[in-house]
C-alpha distance (Angstrom), angle and dihedral (degrees) to the residues before:
residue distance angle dihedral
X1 . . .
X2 4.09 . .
X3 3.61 97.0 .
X4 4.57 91.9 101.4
X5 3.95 75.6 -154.7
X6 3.69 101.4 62.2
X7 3.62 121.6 140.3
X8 3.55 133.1 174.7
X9 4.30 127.5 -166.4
X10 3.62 115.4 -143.8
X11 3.83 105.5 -162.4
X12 3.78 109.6 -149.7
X13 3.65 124.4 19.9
X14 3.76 103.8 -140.6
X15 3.53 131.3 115.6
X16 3.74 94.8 -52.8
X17 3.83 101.5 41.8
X18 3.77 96.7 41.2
X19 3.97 86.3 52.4
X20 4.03 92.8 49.7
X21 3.68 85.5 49.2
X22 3.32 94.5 50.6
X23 3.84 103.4 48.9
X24 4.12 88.2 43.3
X25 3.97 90.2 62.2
X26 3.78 80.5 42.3
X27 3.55 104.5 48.7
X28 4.08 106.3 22.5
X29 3.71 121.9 95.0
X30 3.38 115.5 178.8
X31 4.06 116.6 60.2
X32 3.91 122.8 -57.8
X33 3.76 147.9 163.4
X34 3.42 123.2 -150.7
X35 3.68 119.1 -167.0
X36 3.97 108.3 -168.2
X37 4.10 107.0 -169.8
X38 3.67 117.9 -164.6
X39 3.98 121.3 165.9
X40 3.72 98.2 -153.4
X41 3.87 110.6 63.5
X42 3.90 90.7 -165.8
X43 3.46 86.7 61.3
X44 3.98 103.7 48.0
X45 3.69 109.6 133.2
X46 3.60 91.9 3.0
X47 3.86 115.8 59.6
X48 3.75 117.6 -157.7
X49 4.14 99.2 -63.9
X50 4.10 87.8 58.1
X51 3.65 100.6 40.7
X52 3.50 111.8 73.0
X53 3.48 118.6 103.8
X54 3.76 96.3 -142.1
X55 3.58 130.3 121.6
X56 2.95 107.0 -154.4
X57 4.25 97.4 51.3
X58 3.60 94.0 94.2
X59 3.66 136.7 -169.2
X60 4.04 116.0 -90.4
X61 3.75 88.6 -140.2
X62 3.34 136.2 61.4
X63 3.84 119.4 -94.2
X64 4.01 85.5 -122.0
X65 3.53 96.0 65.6
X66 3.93 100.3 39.3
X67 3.69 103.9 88.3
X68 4.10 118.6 138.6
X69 3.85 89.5 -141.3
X70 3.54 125.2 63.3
X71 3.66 102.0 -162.0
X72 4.31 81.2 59.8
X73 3.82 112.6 49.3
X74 3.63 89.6 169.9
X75 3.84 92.5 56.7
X76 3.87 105.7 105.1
X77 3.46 96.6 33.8
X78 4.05 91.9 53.0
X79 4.39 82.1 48.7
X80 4.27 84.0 48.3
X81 3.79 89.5 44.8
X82 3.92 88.2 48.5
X83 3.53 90.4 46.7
X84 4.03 106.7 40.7
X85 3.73 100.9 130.3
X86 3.37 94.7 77.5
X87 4.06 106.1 28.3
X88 3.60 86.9 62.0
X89 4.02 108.5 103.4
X90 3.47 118.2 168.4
X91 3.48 124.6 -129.2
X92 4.03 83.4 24.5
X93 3.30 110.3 41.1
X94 3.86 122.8 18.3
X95 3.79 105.0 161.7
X96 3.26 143.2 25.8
X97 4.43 108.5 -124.9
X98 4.13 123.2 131.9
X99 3.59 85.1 -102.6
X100 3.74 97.8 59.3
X101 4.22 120.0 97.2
X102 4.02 101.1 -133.6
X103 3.76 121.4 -172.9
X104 3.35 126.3 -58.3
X105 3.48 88.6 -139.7
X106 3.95 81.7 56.4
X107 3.58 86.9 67.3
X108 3.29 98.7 49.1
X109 3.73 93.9 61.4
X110 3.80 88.2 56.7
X111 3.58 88.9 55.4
X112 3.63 91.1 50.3
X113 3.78 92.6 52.2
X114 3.73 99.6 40.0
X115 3.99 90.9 54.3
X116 4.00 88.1 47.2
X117 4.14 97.2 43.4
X118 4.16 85.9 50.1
X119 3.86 87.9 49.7
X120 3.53 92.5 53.3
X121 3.90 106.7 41.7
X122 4.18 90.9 40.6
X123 3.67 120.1 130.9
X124 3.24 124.6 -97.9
X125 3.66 116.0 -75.1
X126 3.79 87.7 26.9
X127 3.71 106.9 124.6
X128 3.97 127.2 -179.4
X129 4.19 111.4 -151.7
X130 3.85 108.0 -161.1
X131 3.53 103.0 -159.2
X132 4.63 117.4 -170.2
X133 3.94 91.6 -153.6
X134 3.44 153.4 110.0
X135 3.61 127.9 -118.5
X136 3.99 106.2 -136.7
X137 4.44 96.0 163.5
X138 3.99 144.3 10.1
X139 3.42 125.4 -147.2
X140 3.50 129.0 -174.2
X141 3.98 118.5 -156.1
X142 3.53 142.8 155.4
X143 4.06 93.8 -62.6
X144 3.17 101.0 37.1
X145 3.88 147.6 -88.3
X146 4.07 119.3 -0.9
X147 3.47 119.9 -155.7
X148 3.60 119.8 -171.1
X149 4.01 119.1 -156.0
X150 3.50 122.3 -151.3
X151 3.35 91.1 -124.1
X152 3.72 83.4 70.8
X153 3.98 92.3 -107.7
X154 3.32 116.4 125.4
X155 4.17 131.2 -145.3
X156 3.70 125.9 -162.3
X157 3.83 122.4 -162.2
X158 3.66 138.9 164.5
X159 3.80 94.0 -116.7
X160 3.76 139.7 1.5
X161 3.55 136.1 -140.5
X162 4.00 118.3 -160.3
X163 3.67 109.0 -149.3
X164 3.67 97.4 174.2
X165 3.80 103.2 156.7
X166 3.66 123.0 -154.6
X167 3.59 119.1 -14.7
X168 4.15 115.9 -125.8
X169 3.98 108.6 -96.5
X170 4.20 115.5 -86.8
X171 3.77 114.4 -107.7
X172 4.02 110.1 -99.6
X173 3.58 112.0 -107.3
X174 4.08 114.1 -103.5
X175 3.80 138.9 161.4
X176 4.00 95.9 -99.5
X177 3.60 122.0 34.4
X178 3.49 89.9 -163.4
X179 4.11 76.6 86.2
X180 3.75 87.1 80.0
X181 3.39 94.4 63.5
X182 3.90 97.4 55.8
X183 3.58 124.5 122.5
X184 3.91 83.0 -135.5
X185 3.79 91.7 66.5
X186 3.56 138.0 74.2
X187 3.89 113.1 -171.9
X188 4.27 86.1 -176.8
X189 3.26 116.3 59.6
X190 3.98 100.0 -168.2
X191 4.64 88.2 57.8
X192 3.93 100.1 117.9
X193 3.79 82.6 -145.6
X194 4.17 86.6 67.7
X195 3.81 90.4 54.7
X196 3.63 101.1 36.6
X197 4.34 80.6 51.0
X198 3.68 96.5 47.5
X199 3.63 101.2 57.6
X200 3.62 95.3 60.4
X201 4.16 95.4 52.8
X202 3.93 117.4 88.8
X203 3.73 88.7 -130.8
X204 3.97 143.2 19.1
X205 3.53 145.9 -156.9
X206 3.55 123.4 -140.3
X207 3.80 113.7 -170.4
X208 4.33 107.0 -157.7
X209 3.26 123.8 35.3
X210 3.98 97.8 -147.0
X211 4.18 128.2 103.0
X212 4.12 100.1 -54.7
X213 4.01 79.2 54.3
X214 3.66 94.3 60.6
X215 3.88 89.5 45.0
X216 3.64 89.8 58.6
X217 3.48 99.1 47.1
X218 4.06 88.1 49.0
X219 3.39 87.1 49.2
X220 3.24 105.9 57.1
X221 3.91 101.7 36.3
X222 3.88 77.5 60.5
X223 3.18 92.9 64.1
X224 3.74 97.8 43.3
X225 3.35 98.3 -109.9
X226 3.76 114.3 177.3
X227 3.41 112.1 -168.2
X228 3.86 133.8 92.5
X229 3.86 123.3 -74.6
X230 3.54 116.0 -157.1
X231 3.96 118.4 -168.4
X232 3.73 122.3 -162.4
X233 3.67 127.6 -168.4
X234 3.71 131.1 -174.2
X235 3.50 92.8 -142.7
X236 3.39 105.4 26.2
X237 3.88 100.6 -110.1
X238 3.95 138.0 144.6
X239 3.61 128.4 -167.6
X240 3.69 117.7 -97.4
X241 3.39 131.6 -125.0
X242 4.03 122.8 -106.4
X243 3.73 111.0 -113.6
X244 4.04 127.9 -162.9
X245 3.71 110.8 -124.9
X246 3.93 135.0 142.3
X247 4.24 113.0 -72.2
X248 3.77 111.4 -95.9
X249 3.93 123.0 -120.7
X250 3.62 96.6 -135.7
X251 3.72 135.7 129.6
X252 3.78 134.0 156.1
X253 4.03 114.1 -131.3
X254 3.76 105.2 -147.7
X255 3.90 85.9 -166.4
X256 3.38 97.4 66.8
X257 4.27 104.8 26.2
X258 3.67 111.5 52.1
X259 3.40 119.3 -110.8
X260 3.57 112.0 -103.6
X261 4.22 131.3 114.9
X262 3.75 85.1 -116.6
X263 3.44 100.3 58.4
X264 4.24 95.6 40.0
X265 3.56 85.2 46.9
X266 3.84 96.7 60.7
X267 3.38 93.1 39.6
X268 3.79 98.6 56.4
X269 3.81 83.8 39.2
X270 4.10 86.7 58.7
X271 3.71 96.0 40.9
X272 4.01 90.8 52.6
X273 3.93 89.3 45.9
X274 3.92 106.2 46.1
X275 4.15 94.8 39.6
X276 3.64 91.8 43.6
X277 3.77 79.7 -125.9
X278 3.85 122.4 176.0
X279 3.78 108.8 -112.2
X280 3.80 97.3 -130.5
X281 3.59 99.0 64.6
X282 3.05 92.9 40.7
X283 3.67 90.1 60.3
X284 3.81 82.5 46.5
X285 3.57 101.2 53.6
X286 3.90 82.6 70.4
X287 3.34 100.6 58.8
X288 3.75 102.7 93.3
X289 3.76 84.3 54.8
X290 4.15 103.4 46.0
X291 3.36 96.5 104.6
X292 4.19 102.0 46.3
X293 4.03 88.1 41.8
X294 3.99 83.7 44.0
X295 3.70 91.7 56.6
X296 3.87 96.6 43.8
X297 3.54 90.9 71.9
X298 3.48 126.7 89.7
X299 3.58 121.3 -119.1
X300 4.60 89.2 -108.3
X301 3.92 80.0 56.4
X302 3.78 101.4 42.9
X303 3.75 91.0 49.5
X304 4.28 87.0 43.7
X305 3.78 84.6 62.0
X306 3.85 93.4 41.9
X307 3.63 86.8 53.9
X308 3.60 116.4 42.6
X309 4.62 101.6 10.8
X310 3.60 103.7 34.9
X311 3.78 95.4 84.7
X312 3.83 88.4 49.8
């Protein structure tokens, strides 16, 4: 960037915008703002997965394989190693190894202190804008992006970056949508008000039977709640269990297979059958390449995997 003006707005300052912040003070040389917006202030440089303060919500991948810098694999675990005192929480966590799952809050400490360490040892010219807003309309104009702030502030940057995270669940479908508005239904399952509700009932429904599930249901035996939990699942599936076995030697070349779900699919499928290879790291012998093999797919095939793989 030449312009000495240049400023860039990261919208959302969760795991993903508090990491592109971070490696742009890193990594940029010539002079920068960047203004990284986030509405919630207990969630700034964690978003909602990093910012409970739960033990026992833990990480769905092993501390080994968490670092925020590619070019360091080791790099989170060295920061959990550094900081063992207080990551280790009995019955969940009662060592610190790659292969352990530490808190998630754990990780949202490291965010935290990887955002503020690239603040402080940017170049010069490098500035970070922390901005306590929400983002409620874009503009483009002649100079650039306009962001307007609910707050009735307005920002204006040369480019944006939305970083929106995860978008709250849809409302099942039912015969009256007056449903929605019950007291007896919670269409968020992060609202305090949901949790604080649920533990005085003599019975729950949990609709999905993924992660957020499992939180729940941690959550609430925790407390000592004594009522029923029913879980229901569209298709019938529960999460599995991590299991340790040697890393896989497995990659998909988007050069020479063409990109479609189909074709990755059966390949992965092959791979898993004829090396007798456990599926898991398999599946995590392509995470260094998610985003490129991501990005080779066409939009059809990106919203094929949405719609019939995701889930699996």
């Amino acid at each position: 960037m030449t312009n000495p003006q240049a400023s860039i707005a990261i919208v959302g300052a969760g795991c993903s915008g508090t990491l592109l912040a971070a490696h742009l003070l890193k990594k940029t040389t010539n002079a920068l703002t960047v203004y990284l917006v986030e509405r919630n202030p207990q969630q700034y440089g964690k978003g909602v997965a990093y910012s409970t303060s739960a033990s026992c919500h833990l990480l769905n991948v092993p501390a080994g394989n968490m670092s925020a810098f590619p070019e360091d694999p080791g790099h989170f675990f060295k920061w959990a190693q550094q900081n063992e005192k207080k990551l280790l929480c009995p019955p969940w966590v009662t060592e610190i190894v790659p292969s352990a799952f530490l808190p998630r809050r754990s990780y949202g400490e490291y965010l935290c202190q990887i955002l503020e360490e690239a603040d402080k040892t940017a170049a010069a010219g490098m500035r970070l804008q922390r901005v306590i807003d929400e983002v409620v309309d874009v503009r483009l104009d002649s100079k650039g992006v306009e962001l307007q702030l609910a707050s009735g502030a307005k920002l204006l940057a040369d480019r944006i970056v939305l970083a929106l995270g995860n978008f709250p669940p849809g409302n099942p479908k039912v015969a009256d949508p007056r449903f929605y508005n019950s007291m007896r239904y919670y269409g968020n399952p992060w609202l305090p008000e949901a949790y604080e509700a649920v533990l005085n009932t003599e019975s729950c429904l949990l609709i999905g039977s993924g992660l957020t599930m499992a939180d729940w249901c941690i959550n609430l035996k925790r407390a000592g709640y004594a009522g029923a939990i029913h879980v229901l699942s569209r298709r019938g599936l529960w999460p599995k269990a991590h299991k340790l076995a040697p890393p896989a030697d497995f990659s998909i070349d988007s050069d020479l297979l063409r990109p479609t779900v189909r074709n990755w699919l059966h390949t992965l499928r092959a791979y898993i059958r004829g090396s007798d290879c456990n599926w898991r790291y398999a599946m995590d012998a392509l995470r260094p390449s998610t985003q490129r093999l991501w990005k080779t797919l066409s939009v059809v095939e990106q919203r094929r995997f949405l719609r019939h793989l995701r889930p699996y």
